[in-house]
MARFIKOL-969280 format. One record per residue (C-alpha): residue in one letter; x negated, y, z negated; residue number from 1. Coordinates in steps of 0.001 Angstrom, whole numbers, plus 500000, padded with zeros to 6 digits. Last residue first. Layout:
<atoms>
(atom 'A'; (X; Y; Z); NUM);
...
</atoms>
This chain:
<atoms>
(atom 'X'; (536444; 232090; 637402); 352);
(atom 'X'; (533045; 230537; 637366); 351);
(atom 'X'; (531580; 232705; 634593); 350);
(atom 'X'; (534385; 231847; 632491); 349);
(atom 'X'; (534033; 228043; 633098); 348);
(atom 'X'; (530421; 228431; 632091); 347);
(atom 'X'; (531366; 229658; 628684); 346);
(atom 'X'; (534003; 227398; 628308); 345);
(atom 'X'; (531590; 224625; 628390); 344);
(atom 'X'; (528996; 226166; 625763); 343);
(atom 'X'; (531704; 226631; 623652); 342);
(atom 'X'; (532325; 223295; 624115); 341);
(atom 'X'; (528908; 221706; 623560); 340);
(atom 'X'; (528505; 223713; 620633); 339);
(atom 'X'; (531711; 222180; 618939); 338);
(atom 'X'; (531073; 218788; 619949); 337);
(atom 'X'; (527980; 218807; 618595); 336);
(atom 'X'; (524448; 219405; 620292); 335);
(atom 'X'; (521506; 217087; 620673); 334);
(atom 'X'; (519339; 219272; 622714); 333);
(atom 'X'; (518025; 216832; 625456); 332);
(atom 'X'; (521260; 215779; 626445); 331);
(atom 'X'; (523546; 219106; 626334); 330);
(atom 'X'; (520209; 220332; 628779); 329);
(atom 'X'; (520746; 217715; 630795); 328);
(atom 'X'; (524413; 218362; 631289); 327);
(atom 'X'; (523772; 221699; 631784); 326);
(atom 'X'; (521809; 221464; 634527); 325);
(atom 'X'; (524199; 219008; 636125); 324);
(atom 'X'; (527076; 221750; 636000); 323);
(atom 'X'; (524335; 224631; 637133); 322);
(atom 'X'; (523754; 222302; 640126); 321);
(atom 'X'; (527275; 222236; 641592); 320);
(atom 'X'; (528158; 219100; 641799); 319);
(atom 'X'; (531286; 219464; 639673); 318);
(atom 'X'; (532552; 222363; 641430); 317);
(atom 'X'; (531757; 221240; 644781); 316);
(atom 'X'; (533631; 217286; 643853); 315);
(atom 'X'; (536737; 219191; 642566); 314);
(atom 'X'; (537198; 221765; 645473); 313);
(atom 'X'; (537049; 218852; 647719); 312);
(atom 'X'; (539827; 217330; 645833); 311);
(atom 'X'; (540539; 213785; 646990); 310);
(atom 'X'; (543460; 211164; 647552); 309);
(atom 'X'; (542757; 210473; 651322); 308);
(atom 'X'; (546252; 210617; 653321); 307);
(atom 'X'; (547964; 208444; 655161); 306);
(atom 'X'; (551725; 209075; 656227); 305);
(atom 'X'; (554125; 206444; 657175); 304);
(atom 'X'; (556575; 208000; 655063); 303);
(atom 'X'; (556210; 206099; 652089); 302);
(atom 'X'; (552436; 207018; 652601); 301);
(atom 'X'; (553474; 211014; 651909); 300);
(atom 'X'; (555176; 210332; 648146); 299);
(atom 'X'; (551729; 208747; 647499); 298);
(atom 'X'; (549871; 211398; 649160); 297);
(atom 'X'; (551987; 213958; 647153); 296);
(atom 'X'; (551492; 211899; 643830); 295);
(atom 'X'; (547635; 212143; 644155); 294);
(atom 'X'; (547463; 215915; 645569); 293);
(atom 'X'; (549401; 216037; 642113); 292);
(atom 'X'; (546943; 214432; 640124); 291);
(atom 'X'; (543619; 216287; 641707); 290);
(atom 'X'; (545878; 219675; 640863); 289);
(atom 'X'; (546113; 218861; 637245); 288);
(atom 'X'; (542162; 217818; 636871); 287);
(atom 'X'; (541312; 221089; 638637); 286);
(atom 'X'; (543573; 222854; 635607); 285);
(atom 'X'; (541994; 221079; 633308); 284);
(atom 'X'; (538407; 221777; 633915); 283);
(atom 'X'; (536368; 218419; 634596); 282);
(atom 'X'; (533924; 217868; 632123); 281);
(atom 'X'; (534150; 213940; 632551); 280);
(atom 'X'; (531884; 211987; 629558); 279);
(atom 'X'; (535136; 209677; 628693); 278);
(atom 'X'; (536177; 209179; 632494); 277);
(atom 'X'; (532828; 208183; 634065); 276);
(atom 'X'; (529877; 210146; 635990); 275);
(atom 'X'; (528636; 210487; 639280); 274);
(atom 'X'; (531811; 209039; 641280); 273);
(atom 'X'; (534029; 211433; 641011); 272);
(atom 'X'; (537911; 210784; 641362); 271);
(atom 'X'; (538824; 213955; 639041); 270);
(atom 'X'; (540518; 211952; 635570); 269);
(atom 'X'; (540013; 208313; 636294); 268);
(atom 'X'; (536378; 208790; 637202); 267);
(atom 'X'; (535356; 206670; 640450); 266);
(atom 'X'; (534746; 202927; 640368); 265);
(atom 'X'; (532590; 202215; 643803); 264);
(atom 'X'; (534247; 200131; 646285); 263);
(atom 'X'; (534806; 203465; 649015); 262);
(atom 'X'; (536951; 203811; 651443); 261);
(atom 'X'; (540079; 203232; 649448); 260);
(atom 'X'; (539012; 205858; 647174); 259);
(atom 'X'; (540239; 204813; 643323); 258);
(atom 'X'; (542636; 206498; 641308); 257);
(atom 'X'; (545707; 204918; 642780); 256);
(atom 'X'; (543766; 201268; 642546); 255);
(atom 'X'; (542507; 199919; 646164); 254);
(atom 'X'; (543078; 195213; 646191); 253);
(atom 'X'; (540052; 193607; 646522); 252);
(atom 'X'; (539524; 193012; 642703); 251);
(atom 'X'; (536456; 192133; 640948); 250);
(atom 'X'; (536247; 189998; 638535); 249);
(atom 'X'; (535102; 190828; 634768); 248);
(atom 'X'; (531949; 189938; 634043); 247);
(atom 'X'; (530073; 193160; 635682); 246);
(atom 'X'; (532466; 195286; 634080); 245);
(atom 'X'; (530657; 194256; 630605); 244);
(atom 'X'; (527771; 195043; 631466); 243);
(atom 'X'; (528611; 198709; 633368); 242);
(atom 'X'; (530035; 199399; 630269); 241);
(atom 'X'; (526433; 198359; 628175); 240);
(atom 'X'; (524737; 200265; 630583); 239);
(atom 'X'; (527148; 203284; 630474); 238);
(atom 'X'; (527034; 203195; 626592); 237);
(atom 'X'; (523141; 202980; 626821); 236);
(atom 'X'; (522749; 206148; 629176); 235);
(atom 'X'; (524940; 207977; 626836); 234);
(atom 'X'; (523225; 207174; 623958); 233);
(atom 'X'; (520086; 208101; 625554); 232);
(atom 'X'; (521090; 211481; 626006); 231);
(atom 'X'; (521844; 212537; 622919); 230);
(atom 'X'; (524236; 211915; 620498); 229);
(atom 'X'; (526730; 209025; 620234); 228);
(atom 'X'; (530396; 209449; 618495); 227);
(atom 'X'; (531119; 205733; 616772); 226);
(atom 'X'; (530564; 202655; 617890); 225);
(atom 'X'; (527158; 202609; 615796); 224);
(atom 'X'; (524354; 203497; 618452); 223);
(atom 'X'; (521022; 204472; 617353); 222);
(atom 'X'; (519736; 207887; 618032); 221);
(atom 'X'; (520696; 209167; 615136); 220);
(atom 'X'; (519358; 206649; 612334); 219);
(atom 'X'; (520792; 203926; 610488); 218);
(atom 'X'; (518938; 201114; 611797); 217);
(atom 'X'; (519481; 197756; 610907); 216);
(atom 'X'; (518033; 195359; 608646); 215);
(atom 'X'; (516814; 191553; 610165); 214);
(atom 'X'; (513175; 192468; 608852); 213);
(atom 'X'; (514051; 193371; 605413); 212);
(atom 'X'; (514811; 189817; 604507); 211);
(atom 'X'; (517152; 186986; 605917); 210);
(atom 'X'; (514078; 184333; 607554); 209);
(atom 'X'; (513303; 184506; 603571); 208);
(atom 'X'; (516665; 183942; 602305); 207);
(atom 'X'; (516729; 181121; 604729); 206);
(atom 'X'; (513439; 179922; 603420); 205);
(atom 'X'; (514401; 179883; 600048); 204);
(atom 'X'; (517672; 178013; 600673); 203);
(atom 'X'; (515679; 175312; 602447); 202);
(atom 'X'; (513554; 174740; 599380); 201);
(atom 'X'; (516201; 174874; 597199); 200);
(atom 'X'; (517523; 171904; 599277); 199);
(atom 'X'; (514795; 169399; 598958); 198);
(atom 'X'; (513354; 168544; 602061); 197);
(atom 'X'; (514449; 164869; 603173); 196);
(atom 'X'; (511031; 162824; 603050); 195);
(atom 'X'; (508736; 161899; 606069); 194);
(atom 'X'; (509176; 159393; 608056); 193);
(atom 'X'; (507035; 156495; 608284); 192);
(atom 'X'; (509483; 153575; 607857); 191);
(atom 'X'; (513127; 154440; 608458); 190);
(atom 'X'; (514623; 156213; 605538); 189);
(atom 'X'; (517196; 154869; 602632); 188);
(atom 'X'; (516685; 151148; 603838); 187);
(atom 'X'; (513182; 150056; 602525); 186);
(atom 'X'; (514293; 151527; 598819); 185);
(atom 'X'; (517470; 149753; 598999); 184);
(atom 'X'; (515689; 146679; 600181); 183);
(atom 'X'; (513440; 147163; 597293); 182);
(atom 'X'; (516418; 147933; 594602); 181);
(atom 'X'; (517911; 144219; 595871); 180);
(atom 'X'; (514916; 142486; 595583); 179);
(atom 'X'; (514063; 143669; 591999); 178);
(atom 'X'; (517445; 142237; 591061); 177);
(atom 'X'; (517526; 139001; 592345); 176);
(atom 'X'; (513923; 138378; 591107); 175);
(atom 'X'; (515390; 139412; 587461); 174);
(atom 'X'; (518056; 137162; 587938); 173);
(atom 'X'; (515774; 133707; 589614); 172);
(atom 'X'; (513925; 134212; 586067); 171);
(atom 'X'; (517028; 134207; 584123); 170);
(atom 'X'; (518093; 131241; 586064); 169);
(atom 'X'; (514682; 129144; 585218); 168);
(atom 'X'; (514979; 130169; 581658); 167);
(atom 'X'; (518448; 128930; 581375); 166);
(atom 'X'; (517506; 125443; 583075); 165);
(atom 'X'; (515240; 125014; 579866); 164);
(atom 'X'; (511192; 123071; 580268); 163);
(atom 'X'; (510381; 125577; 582602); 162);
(atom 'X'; (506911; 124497; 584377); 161);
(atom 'X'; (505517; 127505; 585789); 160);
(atom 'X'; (504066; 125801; 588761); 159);
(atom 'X'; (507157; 124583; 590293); 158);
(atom 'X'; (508619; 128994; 590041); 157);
(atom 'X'; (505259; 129902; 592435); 156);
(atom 'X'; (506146; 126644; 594296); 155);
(atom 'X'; (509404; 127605; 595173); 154);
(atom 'X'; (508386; 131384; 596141); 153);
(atom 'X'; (506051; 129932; 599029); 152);
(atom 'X'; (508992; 128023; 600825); 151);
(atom 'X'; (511327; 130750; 600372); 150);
(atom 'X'; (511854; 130511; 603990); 149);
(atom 'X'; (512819; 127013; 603388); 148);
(atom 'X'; (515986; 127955; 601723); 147);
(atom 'X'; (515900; 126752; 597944); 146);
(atom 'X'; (517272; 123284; 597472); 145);
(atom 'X'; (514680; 122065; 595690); 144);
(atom 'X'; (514341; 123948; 592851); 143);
(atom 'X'; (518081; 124079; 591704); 142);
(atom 'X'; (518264; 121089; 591405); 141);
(atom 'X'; (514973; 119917; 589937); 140);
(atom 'X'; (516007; 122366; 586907); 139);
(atom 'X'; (519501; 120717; 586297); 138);
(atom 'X'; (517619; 117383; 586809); 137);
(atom 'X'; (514846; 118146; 583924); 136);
(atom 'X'; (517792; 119934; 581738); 135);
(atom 'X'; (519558; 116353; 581913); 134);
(atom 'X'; (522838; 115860; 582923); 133);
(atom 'X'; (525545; 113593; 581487); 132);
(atom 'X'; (528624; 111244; 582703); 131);
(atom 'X'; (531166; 110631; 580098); 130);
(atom 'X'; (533556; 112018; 582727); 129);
(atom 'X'; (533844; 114800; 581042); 128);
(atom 'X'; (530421; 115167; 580789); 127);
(atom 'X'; (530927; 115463; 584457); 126);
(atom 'X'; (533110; 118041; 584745); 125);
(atom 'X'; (531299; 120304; 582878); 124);
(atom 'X'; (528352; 120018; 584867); 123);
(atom 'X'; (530735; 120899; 587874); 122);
(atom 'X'; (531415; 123770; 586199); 121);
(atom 'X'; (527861; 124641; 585109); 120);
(atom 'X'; (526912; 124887; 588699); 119);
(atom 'X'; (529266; 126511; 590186); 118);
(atom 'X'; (528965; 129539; 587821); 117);
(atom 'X'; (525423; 129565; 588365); 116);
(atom 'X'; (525408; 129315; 591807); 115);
(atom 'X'; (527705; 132673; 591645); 114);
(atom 'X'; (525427; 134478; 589412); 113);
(atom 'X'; (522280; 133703; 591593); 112);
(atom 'X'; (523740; 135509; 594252); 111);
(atom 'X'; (524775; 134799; 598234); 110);
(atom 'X'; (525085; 131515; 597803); 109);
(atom 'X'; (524542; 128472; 600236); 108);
(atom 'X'; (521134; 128291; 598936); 107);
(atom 'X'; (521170; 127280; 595721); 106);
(atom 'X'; (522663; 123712; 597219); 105);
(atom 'X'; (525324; 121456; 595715); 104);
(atom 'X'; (526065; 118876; 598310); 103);
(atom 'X'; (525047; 116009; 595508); 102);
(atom 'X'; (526533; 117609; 592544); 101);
(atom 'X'; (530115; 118071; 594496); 100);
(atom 'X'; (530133; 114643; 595670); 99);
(atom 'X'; (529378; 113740; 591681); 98);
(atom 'X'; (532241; 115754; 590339); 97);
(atom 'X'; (534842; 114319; 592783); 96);
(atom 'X'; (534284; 111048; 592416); 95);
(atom 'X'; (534628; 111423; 588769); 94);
(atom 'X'; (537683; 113295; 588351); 93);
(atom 'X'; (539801; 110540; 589539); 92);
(atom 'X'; (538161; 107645; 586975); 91);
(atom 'X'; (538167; 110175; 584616); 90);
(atom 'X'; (541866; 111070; 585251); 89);
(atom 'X'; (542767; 107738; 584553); 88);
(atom 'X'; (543038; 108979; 580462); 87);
(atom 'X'; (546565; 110245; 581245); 86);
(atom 'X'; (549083; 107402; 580528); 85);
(atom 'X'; (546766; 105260; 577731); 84);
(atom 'X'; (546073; 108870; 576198); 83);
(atom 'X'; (549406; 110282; 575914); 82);
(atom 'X'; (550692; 107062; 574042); 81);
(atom 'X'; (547729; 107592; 572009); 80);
(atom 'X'; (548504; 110888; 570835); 79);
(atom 'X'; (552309; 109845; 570364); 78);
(atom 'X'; (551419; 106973; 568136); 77);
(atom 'X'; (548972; 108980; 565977); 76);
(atom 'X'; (551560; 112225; 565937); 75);
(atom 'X'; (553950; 109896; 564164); 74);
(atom 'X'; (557662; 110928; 565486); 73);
(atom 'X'; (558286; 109907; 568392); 72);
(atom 'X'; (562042; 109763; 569648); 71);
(atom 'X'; (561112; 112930; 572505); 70);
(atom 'X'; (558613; 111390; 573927); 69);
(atom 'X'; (560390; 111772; 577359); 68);
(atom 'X'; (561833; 114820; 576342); 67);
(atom 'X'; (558802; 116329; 575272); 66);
(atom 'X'; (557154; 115403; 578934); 65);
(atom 'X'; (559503; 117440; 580725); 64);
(atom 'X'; (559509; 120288; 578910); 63);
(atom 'X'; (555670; 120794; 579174); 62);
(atom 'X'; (553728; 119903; 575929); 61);
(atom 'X'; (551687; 122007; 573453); 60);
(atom 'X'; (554897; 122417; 571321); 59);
(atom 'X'; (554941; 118848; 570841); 58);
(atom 'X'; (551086; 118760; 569812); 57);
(atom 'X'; (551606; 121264; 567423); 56);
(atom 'X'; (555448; 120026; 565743); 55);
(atom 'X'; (553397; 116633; 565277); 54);
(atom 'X'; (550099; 117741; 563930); 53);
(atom 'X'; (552769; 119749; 561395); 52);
(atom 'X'; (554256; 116626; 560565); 51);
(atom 'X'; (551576; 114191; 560211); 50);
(atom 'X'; (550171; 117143; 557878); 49);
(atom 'X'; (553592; 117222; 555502); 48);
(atom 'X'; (553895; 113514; 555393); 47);
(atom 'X'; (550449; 112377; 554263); 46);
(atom 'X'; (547334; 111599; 555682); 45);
(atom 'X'; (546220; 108253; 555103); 44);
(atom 'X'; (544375; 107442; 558630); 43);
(atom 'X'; (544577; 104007; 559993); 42);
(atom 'X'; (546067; 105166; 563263); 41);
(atom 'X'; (543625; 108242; 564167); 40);
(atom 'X'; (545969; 111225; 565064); 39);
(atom 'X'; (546781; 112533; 561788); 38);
(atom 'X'; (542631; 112221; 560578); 37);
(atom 'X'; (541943; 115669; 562844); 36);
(atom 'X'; (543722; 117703; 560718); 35);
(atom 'X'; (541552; 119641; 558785); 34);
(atom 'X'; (542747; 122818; 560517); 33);
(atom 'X'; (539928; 123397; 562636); 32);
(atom 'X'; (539688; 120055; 562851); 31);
(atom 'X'; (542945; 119738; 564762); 30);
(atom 'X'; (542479; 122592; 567148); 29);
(atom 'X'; (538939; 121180; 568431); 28);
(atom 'X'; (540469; 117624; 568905); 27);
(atom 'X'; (543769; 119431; 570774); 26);
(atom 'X'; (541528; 121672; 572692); 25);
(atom 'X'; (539826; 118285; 574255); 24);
(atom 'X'; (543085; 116846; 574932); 23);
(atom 'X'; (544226; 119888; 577414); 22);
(atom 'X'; (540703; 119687; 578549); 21);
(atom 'X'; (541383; 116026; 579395); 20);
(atom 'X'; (544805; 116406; 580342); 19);
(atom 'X'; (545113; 119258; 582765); 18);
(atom 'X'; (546085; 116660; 586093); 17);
(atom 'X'; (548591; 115405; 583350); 16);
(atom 'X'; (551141; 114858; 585973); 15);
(atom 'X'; (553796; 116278; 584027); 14);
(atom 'X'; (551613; 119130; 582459); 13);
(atom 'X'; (549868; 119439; 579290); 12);
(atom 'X'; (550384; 122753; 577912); 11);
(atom 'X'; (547713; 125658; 578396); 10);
(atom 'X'; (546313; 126937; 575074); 9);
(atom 'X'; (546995; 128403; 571461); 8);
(atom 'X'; (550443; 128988; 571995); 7);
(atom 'X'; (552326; 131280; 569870); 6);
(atom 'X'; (556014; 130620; 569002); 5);
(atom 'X'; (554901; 127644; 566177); 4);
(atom 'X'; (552421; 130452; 564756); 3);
(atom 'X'; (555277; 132964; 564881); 2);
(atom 'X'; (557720; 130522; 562837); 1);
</atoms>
């Protein structure tokens, strides 16, 4: 029962638009099986083979058309019954076929594989038809209708003289092929430029450009962020402050620690302008009294009062010469913290 179930091909359909390759697998099927004598009408086959060529060919029919054969029961009658209803489809197919030769041209594809394909289908078609091609015409074919660009290439494949249309398209395949990898050769950089540099290469010169000569310093006079020494890291911090205050904008309206007479940033701690708030060596008791001479002219302006925030006594003591002296000499001698002050509270002993 599973080889009845199982269909070997496509059923013949109502219109029998199928029917000669549907009859054309039946031939091959039947002498396969050494039945091929059940459909001729003077065979001698017996019961048991008529019978199994008839359950195969019904089984290879659509619905419709077992129904309408459905009283037939000698596979020879109902095999020619088929044929004298179907067999106008050569005289259909056949106009067809040869349009399709004549307009057939190699180039109106893009690959050799394609035409190919075309080719030996409409070949097929014709020996169907009961109409056959020659090798000679397959080959003239194909020749001729090569683009006329191609004009020299033609006559190179003329002069070979195939005698097999096979040989002709295994030729046209290799061609195909070598084309292709030299127009992906033309196209992977435009024509005289040089070569992508491999990437080790690159990597090596980067760790190159990277050696000893990018290191930084780690000695004292250069400047970490951390505590500076010396006199010339405290020149460079102001010059990089003084930088970076240049970018910022400027604003017209006085600050409280600032001299409204004056533009130029004063220290935040004593109002001087000689020297900034982090290097200001200002006793603390002068700093103290420079604040509160800054809230009383505050509390004073409410008033209607103006008054100068400054601290005469401040700006003597802090220009006095043995002040600067000393700040030179804390410069050039790289002290600490520690020796620089001791050496401050010496000085502010002498003072008091």
């Amino acid at each position: 029962m599973s080889d009845i179930i199982k269909m070997e091909f496509a059923e013949l359909t109502v219109d029998g638009s199928n029917y000669l390759t549907w009859a054309l697998d039946v031939e091959i099927y039947l002498n396969s099986c050494d039945l091929s004598s059940t459909i001729d009408p003077a065979s001698q086959s017996t019961s048991a083979q008529k019978a199994k060529a008839l359950i195969f060919l019904r089984h290879h029919l659509n619905k419709d058309l077992k129904n309408e054969y459905l009283t037939e029961k000698d596979p020879a009658v109902l095999w020619q019954s088929l044929k004298d209803r179907f067999d106008q489809q050569t005289a259909i197919m056949l106009p067809q076929a040869q349009y399709d030769w004549l307009n057939l041209r190699f180039q109106d594809f893009k690959s050799v594989t394609e035409y190919n394909s075309t080719l030996h289908r409409i070949v097929s078609q014709l020996k169907l038809c009961k109409q056959n091609i020659t090798e000679a015409e397959l080959i003239e074919k194909t020749l001729s209708t090569f683009h006329a660009s191609n004009l020299v290439l033609q006559q190179q494949y003329m002069t070979k003289n195939y005698s097999k249309h096979s040989e002709l398209i295994s030729a046209l395949l290799v061609a195909e092929k070598h084309n292709q990898l030299l127009m992906r050769n033309h196209n992977a950089r435009p024509v005289g430029s040089l070569a992508v540099p491999e990437a080790h290469a690159t990597n090596q010169s980067n760790t190159h450009r990277r050696g000893r000569g990018r290191g930084r310093g780690h000695g004292r006079g250069s400047y970490r962020g951390g505590r500076g020494r010396g006199r010339r890291n405290a020149n460079s911090l102001q010059d990089r402050n003084k930088g970076q205050n240049k970018d910022k904008p400027h604003s017209h309206k006085p600050s409280s620690h600032q001299h409204v007479t004056n533009n130029k940033q004063a220290c935040y701690r004593c109002g001087c302008e000689d020297h900034w708030s982090r290097t200001c060596r200002t006793p603390k008791y002068l700093v103290e009294a420079y604040k509160k001479m800054l809230k009383d002219s505050k509390g004073k302006s409410k008033h209607g009062e103006t008054h100068h925030a400054s601290l005469p006594e401040a700006n003597m003591t802090l220009k006095d010469d043995n002040y600067d002296d000393n700040l030179l000499k804390m410069g050039d001698m790289n002290m600490d913290d520690d020796d620089l002050l001791k050496m401050e509270l010496d000085d502010f002993g002498d003072q008091e």
